[in-house]
N, C-alpha and C positions, 0 to 999 in steps of 0.2 A: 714428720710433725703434721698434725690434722690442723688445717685451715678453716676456719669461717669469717662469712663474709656478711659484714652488720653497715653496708655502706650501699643501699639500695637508692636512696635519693641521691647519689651521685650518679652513675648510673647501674644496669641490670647486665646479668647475662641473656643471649639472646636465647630463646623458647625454641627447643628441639621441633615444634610446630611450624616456626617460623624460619628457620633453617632449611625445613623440607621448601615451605615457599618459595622463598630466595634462590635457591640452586638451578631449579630449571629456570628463571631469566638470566643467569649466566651461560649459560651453554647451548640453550635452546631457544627461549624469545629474547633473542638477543636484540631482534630491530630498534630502530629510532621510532618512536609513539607518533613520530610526525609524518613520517612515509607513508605513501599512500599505496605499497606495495603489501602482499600477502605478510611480510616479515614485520611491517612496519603496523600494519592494523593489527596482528598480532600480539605485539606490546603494549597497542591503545587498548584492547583488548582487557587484557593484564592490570591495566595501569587504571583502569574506569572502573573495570572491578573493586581493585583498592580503595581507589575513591567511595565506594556505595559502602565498603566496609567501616571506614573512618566515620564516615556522616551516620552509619548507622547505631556507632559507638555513642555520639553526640544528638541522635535526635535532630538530624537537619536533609535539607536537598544536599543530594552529591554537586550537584553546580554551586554551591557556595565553601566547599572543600577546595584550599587553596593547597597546593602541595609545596613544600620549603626543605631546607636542610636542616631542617629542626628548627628547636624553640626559641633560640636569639633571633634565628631570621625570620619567627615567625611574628615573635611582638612585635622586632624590630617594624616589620611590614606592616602590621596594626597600628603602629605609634605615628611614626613617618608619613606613612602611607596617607591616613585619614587627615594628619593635621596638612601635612603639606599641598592636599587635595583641597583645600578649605581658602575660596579665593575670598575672606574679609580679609581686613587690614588688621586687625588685633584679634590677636587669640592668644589663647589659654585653656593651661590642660591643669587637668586636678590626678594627683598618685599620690601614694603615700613612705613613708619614712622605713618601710621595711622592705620594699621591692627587689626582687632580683636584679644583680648591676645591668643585664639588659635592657631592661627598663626603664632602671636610674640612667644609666647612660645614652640614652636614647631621651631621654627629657634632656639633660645636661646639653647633648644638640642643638635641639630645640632651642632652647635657653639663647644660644649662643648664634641662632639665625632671628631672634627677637620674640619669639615666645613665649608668653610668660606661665611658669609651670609652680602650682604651691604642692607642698608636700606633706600632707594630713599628717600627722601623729598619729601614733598609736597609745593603746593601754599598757599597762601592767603586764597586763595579760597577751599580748603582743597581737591584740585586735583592733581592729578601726571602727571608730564609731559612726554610724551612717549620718550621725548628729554631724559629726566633722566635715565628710562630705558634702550635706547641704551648707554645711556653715560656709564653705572655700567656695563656691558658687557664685559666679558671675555674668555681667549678660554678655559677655564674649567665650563665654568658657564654651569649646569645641568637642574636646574629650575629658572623658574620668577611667581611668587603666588603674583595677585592684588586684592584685593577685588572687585565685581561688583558696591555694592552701599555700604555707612558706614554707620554703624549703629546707628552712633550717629547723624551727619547732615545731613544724606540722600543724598549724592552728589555723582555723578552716574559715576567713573571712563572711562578712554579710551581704556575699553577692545580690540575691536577691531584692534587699533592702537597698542596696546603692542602686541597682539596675530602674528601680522603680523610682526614684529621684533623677536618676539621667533622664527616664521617659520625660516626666514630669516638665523638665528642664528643656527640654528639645536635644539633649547633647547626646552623643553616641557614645558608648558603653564598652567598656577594652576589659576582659580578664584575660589575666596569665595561667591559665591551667596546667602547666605542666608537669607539676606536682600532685595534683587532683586527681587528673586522668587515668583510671585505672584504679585508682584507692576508693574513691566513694563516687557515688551516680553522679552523671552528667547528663544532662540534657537542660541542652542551650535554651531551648524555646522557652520551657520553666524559667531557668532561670531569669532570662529578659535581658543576656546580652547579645552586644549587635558583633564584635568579634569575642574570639576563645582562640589558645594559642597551646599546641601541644608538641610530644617529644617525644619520637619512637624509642629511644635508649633508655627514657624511662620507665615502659611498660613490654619490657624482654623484646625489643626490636633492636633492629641495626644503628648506630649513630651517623648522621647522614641524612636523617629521613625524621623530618616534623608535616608540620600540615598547622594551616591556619582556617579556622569558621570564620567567613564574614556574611553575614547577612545581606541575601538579593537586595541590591540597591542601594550597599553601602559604597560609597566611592575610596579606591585607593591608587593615591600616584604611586608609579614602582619605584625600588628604587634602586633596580639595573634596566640595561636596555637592549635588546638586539635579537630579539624574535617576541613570536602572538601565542607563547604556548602557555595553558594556565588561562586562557582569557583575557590575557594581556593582563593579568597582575603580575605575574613573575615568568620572565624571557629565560629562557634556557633551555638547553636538550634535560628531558626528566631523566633523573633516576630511577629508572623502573624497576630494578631488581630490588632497590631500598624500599621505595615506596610500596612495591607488592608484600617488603616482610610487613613493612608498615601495617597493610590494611590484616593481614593475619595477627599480627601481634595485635591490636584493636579487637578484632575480633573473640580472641582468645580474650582479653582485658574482659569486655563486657559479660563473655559466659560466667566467668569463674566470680565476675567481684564480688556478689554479696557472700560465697563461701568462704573467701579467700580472706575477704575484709574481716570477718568475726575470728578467721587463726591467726592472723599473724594481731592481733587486737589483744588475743586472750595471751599472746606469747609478747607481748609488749608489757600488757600490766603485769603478768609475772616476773619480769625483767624488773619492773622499779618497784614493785612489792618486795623482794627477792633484798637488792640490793640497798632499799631502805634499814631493811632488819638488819644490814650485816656492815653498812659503812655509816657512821655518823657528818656530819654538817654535811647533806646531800640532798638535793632539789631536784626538782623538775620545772623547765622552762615553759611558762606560758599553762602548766598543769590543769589552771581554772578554767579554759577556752575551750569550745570544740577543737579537735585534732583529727587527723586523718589517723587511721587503725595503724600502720604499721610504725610511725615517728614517735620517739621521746628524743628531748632534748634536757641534758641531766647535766648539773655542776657539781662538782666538789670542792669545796672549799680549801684553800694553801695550795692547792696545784695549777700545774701550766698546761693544759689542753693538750701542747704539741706533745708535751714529754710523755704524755697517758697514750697519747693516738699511736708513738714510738715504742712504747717500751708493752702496747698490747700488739703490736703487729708484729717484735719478737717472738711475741707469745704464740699465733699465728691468727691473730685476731685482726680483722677489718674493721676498725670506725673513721670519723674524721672530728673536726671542730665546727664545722659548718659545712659552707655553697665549695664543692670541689675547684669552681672556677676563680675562688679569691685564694686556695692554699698557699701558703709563702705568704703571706699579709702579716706585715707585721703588727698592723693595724685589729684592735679587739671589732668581732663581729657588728659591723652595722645593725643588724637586727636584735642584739641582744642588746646595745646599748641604746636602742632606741625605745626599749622598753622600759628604761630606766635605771639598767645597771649599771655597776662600778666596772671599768675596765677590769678590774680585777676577776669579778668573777664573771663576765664576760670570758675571759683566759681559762678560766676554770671548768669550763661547759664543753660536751661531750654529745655530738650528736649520734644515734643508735637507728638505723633505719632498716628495717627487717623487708623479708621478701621470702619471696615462693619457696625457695628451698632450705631456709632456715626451719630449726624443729626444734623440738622441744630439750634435745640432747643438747643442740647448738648453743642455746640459752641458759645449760646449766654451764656451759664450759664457758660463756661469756660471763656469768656471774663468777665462778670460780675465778677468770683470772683477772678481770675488771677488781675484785674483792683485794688481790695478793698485790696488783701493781699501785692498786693506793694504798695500803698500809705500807708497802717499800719506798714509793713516794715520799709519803709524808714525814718517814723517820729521816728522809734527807731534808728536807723542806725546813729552812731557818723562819719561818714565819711559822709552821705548825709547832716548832719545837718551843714559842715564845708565848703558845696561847694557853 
């Protein structure tokens, strides 16, 4: 049975490109990046390389390329980092109601060492208004942490517009890109924030391997301890062979996007073109908002998310219902019910995230059996059978 694979913003397979990188720092620059031996500058080597790749992804100096194990410890280190480094007596941080739980839970922290964190609402449309933003504003307020793009509907926030009220404000400026990165341009400088937080698994890299932008002169306390590597942001022996797919996968991200973004874009709208015409009571999440090219997020009405995501991946189909790190929740998506849905069809929602080696074939046999498991659905469903 032929498989495809429609669960890209969970994560990627890694890039035969990036494969090649990876393999000679296993066997070959194998040193420690800290040794001052031939072996050992060998890997710094490697490893600074990387570095100039990422920042070059991003539009910044390599000295403000933090290296991390991806993108929880990279917010995490943005969140933490900046507010804990902040010696006033009252602080406050502004995010908002759709954040990825690393996020959320990394303010919930906070919260809970005395910080006080308000939580913007979003639209309909599952956007923030930068009107909200300036509304939550305080004169102790330290940080504001938006997401770029969400990871569940793809809908592409007003960084810009917040960035310019943090100036405005004196406060320092957090996005979560790790959904962004790769799908649509980035470059931090434009946009006007002071960290960016990204995820090699998301853009055909190894998992293991993130990186954080903080802007020369932003201050971050760590939050391990026991070596000066990094700058003294983040203590540890690096991971070089990750962080080297890292700077390759980056690399590759920035050649291909603008080609890359327009196919899997036109093989999205064909997806809810497709199966608008052929399933009825059937949406699209957040439809009205900019979206990153590759995400829809799609409901259908009298069904249960999990039994869709189950009974397409007998099929040999990969989706999910949302963020891969909340799967098992019994709990309906934060994000979708902060948009103002019913739990119900919150439960009903079906997110579709496309990538590099989906095709246009992949897409007809996703609409074919997406089509067949909700008519077989629905004929079981004592709620379709009542309307």
């Amino acid at each position: 049975m032929p498989r495809y694979y429609f669960d890209h913003n969970a994560t990627t397979p890694v890039a035969p490109e990036v494969v090649a990188a990876l393999l000679p720092c296993l066997g070959q620059d194998y040193g420690n990046a800290s040794s001052i031996h031939f072996f050992g500058q060998q890997a710094k080597q490697r490893l600074e390389g990387a570095r100039r790749q990422v920042a070059g992804l991003l539009g910044c100096r390599p000295n403000e390329i933090v290296f991390t194990s991806g993108g929880t410890e990279a917010n995490n280190l943005a969140i933490l980092g900046v507010v804990r480094s902040m010696a006033r007596e009252r602080r406050h941080v502004i995010t908002t109601t759709i954040e990825h739980p690393c996020v959320l839970d990394a303010c919930r922290q906070l919260e809970k060492e005395g910080v006080e964190v308000t939580y913007a609402p979003v639209g309909s449309n599952g956007v923030v208004s930068s009107g909200e933003i300036r509304a939550a504003l305080r004169p102790h307020t330290v940080l504001i942490s938006v997401m770029y793009a969400n990871n569940e509907t793809g809908t592409v926030q007003p960084i810009r517009e917040i960035a310019v009220i943090a100036r405005e404000a004196g406060v320092l400026m957090h996005t979560d890109g790790v959904q962004s990165t790769g799908k649509i341009p980035v470059d931090v400088r434009e946009l006007g924030v002071d960290l960016y937080a990204l995820s090699g698994h998301k853009i055909y890299g190894p998992k293991g391997a993130g990186a954080l932008y903080a802007r020369q002169g932003v201050r971050l306390a760590p939050l391990q301890y026991g070596g000066h590597q990094e700058r003294d942001r983040r203590p540890g022996t690096e991971n070089v062979a990750g962080l080297v797919a890292l700077g390759q996968a980056a690399e590759l991200a920035g050649r291909d996007l603008r080609s890359e973004g327009e196919r899997v874009a036109a093989l999205r709208d064909r997806l809810e073109k497709e199966l608008f015409g052929r399933i009825p009571f059937a949406g699209v999440n957040g439809k009205s908002a900019p979206r990153v090219p590759n995400t829809t997020n799609m409901y259908f009405e009298f069904l249960e998310g999990e039994a869709m995501v189950i009974a397409l991946d007998l099929k040999g189909i990969a989706v999910s219902t949302g963020a891969a790190c909340s799967s098992g929740s019994v709990e309906p998506s934060h994000v979708l019910t902060a948009m103002g849905m019913t739990a119900e069809r919150a439960r009903a929602s079906i997110r579709f995230s496309l990538g590099r080696q989906n095709t246009a074939e992949h897409v007809t046999a996703l609409v074919e059996a997406v089509t067949a498991v909700v008519g077989r659905l629905r004929k079981l469903s004592p709620v379709c059978q009542t309307t």
